[in-house]
BAFI-3210 file (N, C-alpha, C; in Angstrom, 3 decimals, decimal comma, padded with zeros to 6 digits):
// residues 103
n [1|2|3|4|5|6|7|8|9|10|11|12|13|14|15|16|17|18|19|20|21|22|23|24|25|26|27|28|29|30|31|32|33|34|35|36|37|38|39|40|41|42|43|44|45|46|47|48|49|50|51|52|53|54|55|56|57|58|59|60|61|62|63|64|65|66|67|68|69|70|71|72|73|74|75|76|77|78|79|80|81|82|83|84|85|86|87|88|89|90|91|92|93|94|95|96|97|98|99|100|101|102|103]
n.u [014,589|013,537|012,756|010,452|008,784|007,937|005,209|002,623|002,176|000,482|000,209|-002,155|-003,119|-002,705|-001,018|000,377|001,717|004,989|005,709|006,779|005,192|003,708|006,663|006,773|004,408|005,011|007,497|006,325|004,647|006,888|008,153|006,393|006,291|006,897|006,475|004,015|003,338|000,150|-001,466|-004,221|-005,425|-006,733|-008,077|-008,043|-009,378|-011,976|-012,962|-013,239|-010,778|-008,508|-005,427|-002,009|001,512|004,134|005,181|007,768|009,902|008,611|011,184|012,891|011,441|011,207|013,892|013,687|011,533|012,674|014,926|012,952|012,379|010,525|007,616|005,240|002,058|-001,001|-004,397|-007,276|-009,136|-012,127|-012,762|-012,681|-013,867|-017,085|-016,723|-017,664|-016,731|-015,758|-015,812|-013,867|-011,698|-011,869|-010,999|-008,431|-007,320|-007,947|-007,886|-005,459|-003,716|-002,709|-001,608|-001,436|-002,667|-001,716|-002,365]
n.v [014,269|011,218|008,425|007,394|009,537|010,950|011,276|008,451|007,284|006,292|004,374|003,707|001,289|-001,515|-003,683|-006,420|-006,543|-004,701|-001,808|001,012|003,109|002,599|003,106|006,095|006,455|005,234|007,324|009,797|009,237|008,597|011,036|012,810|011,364|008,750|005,669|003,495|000,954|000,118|-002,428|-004,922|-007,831|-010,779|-009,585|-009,931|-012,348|-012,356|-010,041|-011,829|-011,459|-013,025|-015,007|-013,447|-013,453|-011,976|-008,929|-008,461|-010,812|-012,716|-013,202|-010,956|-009,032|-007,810|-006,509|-004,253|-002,749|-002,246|-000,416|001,620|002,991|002,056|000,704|-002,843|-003,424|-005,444|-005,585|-006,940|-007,704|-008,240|-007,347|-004,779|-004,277|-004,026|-001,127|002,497|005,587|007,250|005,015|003,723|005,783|006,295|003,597|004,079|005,682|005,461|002,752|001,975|003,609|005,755|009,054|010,083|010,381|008,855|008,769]
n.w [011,217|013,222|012,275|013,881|014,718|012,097|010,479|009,456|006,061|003,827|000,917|-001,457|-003,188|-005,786|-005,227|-006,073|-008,397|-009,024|-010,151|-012,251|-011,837|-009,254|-008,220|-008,163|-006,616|-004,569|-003,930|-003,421|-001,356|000,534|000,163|001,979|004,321|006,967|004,930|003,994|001,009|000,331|000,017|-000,867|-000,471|-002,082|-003,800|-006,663|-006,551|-005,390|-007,222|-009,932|-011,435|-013,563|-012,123|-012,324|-013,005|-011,034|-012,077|-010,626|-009,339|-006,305|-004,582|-005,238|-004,169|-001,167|-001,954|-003,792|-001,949|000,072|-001,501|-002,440|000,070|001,417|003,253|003,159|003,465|004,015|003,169|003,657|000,864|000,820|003,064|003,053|000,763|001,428|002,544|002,840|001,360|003,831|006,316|004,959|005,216|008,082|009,283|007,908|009,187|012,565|013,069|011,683|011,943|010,083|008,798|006,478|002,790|000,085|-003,812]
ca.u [013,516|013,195|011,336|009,224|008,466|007,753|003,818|002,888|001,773|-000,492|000,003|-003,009|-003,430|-003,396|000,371|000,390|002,904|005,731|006,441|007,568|003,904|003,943|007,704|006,429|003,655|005,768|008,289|005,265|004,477|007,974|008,510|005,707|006,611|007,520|005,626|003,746|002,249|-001,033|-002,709|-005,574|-005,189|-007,285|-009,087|-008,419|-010,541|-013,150|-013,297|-012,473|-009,846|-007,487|-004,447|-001,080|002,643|004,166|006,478|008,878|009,960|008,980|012,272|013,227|010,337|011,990|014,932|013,121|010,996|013,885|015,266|012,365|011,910|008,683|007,507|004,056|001,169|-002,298|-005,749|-007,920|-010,146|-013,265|-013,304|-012,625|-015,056|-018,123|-017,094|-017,704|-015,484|-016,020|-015,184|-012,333|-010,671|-011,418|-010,214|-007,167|-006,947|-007,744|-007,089|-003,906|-002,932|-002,093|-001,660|-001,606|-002,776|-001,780|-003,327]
ca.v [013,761|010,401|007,660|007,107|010,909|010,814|010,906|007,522|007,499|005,411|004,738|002,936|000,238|-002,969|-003,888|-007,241|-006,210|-003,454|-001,167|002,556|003,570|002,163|003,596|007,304|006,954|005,144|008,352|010,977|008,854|009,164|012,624|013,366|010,778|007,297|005,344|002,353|000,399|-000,217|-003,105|-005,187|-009,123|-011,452|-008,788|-010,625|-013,717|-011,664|-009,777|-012,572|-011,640|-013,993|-014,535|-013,422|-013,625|-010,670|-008,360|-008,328|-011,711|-012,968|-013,129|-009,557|-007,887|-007,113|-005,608|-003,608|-002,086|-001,179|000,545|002,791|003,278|001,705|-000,628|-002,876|-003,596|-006,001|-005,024|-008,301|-006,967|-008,189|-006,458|-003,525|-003,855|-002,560|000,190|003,664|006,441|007,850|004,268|003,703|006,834|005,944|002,745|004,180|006,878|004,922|001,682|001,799|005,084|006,701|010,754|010,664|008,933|009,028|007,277]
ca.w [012,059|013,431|011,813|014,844|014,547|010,863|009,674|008,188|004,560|003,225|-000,359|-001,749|-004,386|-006,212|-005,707|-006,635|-009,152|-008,665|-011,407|-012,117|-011,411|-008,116|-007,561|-008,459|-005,887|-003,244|-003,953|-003,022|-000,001|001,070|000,282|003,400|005,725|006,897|003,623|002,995|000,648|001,620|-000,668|-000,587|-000,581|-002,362|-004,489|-008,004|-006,797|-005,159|-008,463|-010,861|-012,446|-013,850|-011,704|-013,030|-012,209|-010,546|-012,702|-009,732|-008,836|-004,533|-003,934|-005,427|-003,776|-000,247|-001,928|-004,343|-001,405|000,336|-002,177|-002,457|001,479|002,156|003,845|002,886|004,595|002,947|004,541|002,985|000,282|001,403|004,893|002,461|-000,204|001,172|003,081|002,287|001,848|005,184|006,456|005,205|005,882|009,571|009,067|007,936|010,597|013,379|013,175|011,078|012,132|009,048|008,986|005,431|001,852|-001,531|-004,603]
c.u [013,622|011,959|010,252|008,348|007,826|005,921|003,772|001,728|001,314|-000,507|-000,963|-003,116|-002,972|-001,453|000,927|001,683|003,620|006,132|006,862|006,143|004,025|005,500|007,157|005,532|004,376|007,182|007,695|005,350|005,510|008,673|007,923|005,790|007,073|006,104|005,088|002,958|001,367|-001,670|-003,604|-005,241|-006,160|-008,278|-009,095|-009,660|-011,674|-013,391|-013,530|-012,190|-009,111|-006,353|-003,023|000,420|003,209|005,314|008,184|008,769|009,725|010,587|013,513|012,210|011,249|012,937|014,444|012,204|011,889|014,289|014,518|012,051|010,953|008,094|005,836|003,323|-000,495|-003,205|-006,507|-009,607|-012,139|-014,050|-013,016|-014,009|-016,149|-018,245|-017,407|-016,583|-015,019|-014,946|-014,230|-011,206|-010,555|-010,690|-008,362|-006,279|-006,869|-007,139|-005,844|-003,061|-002,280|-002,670|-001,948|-001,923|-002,454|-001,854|-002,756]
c.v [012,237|009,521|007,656|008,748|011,528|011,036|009,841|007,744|006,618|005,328|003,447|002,631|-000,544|-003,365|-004,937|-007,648|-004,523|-003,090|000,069|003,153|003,572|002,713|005,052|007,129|006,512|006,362|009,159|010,228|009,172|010,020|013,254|012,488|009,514|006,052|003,971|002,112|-000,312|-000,799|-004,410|-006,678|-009,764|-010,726|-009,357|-011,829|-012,974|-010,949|-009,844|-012,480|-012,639|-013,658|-014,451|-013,217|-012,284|-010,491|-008,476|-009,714|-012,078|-012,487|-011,824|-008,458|-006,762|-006,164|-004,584|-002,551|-001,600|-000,019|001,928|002,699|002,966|000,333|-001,191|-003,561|-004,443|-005,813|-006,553|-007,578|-007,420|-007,982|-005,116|-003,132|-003,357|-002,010|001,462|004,515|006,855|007,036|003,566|004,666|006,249|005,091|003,365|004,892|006,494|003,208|001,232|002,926|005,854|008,216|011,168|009,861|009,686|008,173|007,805]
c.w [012,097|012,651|012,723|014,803|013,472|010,488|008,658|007,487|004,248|001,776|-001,361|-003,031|-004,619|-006,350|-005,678|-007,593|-008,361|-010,216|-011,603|-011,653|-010,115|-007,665|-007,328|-007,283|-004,572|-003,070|-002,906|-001,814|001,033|001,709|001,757|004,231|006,019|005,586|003,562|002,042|001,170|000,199|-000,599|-001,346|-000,753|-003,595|-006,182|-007,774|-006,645|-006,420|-009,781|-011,644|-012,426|-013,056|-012,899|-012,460|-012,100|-011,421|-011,960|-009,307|-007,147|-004,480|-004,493|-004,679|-002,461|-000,956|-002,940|-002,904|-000,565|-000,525|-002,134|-001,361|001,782|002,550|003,744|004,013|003,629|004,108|003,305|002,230|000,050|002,956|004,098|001,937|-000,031|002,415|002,298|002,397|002,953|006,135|006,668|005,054|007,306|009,988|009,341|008,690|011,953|013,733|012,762|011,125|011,143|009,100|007,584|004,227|000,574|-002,527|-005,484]
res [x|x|x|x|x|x|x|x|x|x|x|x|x|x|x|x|x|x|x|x|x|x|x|x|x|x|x|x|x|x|x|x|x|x|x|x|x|x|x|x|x|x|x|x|x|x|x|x|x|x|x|x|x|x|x|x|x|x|x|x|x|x|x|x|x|x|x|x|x|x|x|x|x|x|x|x|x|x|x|x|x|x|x|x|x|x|x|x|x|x|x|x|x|x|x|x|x|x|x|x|x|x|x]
***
């Protein structure tokens, strides 16, 4: 099947860092269709946590997300924060067209 043909995947959370956690769920995403990561930009300040340096170096990221087939995407986590579930399913259904999510 065609990528364009594919069901995209939504694979939600805090990916800031990349690690085997984050490979395992960008796998699953995969497995059912064309995959991204789908995470949420700015959400340490808005939540204040301390910032910290990413396990995966910038300039390893691209080739690391290649590797595992997926391609990312940041929604800005205070147009997130207070929706509801409902919300941001629709969100993710209509406006970003995703067919599918995994967490």
């Amino acid at each position: 099947m065609n990528e364009a043909a594919r069901v995209r995947v939504a694979a939600v959370g805090k990916f800031d860092a990349l690690h085997l956690g984050h490979r395992a769920l960008a796998g699953r995403a995969h497995a059912l269709g064309a995959a991204t990561l789908l995470g949420f930009s700015g959400m340490a300040g808005i939540l204040g946590w301390p910032a910290r340096l990413p396990i995966v170096a910038a300039s390893d990221r691209a080739r690391v997300l290649d590797a595992w087939e997926v391609s990312e995407s940041w929604l800005p986590f205070a147009e997130i924060q207070p929706l509801d579930v409902e919300a941001f399913v629709r969100l993710l259904a209509t406006r970003l067209r995703f067919g599918a999510v995994v967490v």
